[in-house]
N, C-alpha and C positions, 0 to 999 in steps of 0.2 A: 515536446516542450523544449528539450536539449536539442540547438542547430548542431552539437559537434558532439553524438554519443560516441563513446568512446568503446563502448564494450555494450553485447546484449546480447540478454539469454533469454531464450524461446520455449514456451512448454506447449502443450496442447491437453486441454483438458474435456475430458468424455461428461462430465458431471458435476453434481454441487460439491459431491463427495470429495472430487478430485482436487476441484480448487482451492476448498476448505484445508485439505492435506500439504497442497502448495503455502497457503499462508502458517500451516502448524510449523512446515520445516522452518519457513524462513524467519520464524520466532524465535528460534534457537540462536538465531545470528543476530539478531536487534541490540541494540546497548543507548543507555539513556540519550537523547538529545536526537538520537535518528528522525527522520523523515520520512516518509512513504507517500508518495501523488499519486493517485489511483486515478485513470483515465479510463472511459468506454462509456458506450451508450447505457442507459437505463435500460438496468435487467442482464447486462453481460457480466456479470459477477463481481462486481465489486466489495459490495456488504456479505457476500457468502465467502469472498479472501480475507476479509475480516473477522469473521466467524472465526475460521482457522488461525488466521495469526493472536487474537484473541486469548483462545481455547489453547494456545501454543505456550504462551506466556503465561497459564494459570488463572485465569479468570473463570469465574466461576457462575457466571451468566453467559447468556447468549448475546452477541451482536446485534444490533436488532441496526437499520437505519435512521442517521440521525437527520433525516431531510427535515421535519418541520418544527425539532427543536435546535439543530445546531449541532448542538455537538453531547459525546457520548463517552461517557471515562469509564474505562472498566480496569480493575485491578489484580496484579499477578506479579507475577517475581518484578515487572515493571508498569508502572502504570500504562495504560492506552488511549490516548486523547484521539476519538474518534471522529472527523470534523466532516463536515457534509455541505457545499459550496453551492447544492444545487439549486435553491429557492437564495441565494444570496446575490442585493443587487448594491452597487455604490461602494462606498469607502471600506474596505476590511478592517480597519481601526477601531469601524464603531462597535465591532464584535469584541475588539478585544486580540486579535491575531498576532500581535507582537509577543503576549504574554501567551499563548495559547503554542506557538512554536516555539518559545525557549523556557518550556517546560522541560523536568529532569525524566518525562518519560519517552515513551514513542510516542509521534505525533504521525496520524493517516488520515490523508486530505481525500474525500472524492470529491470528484468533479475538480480537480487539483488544475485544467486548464484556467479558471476562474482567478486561481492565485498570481499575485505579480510576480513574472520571474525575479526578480530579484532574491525571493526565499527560496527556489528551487535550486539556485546552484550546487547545493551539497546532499539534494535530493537522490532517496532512490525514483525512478518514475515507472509505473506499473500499468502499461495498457492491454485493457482486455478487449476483443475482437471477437466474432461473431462466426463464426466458419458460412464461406459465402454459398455452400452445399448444404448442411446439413446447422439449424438454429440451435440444435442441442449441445455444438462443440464450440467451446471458446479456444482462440489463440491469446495467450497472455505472455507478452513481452516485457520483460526488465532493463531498463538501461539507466545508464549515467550518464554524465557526465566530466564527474571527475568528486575529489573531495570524500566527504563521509561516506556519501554515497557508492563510490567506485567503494569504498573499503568495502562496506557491507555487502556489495553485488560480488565481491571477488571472494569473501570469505565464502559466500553461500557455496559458490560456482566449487569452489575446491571441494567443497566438503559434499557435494551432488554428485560431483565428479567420480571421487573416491566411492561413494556409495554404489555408482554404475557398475565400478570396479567389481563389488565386494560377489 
C-alpha cells in the first residue's frame, strides 16, 4: 500500500500457533488510536494474527472473523475494533469508517487494500504470504511508512531485537 516503506520487518511463521504469538507480542507495543492493515489472500493468517494480538491485549474471547458482520470489538487493557473489508463494496462512510478509525482503541483492518489510502498514512501494514514451497508456511511482513506507524514498528523491532539478544 505504502510506495515509499521506509523500514520492514520480516518473520516466517511455521503455524497458527506462531502467528497468533507474533500478534500476542506486538500487543504489548499497541497504544490507543494505532492502526494495523492486514493484507494476504484468504486463509494466510490474518484473523489467527488477530487472535494473538487480541489475546495479547486481554480479551477474553476468541477472534473469530468479522467478514459478514463487519466488524468485531473485543476488550482488554485496550479496546480492539476488528474491521473486515472483504464482502465491502462502495462508499466506506456508509459503514461508519470515519468513526470507526478514530476510535480511542486499536483499530485492524483486513483486506486493508480496500481502504482509501488516505487513512493508511500513519498505518502499521501487515502482509501475510503464502510460502511458494511449502502452504503451511506464511511470510508476514511489517512495514510503514512513516508516522504512528513507524513509531509502533520501531518500538516492536527494538524490543525483538533485544529479545534475540537475551
Amino acid at each position: 500500500m505504502s510506495p515509499q516503506a521506509q523500514q520492514e520487518f520480516c518473520f516466517v511463521s511455521r503455524s497458527a500457533a506462531r502467528t497468533r504469538k507474533l500478534g500476542r507480542a506486538l500487543a504489548a507495543h499497541v497504544r490507543p488510536g494505532d492502526l494495523l492493515c492486514l493484507m494476504g489472500d484468504l486463509g494466510a493468517g490474518k484473523t489467527t494474527f488477530v487472535q494473538g494480538l487480541a489475546a495479547g491485549l486481554g480479551a477474553q474471547e476468541l477472534a473469530t472473523s468479522p467478514s459478514f458482520v463487519l466488524l468485531h470489538e473485543y476488550h482488554g487493557r485496550l479496546p480492539v475494533f476488528h474491521l473486515d473489508l472483504y464482502r465491502v463494496t462502495g462508499d466506506l462512510t456508509e459503514i461508519g469508517i470515519d468513526d470507526i478509525l478514530s476510535s480511542a482503541g486499536v483499530v485492524v483492518v483486513e483486506w486493508a487494500e480496500r481502504l482509501p489510502l488516505r487513512f493508511c498514512d500513519e498505518a502499521l501494514e501487515v502482509e501475510f504470504q503464502f510460502d511458494d514451497a511449502d502452504r503451511n508456511v506464511r511470510h508476514i511482513s511489517m512495514r510503514t511508512s512513516g508516522g504512528r506507524g513507524q513509531h509502533l514498528l520501531n518500538r516492536f523491532v527494538r524490543k525483538s531485537n533485544a529479545d534475540a539478544r537475551d
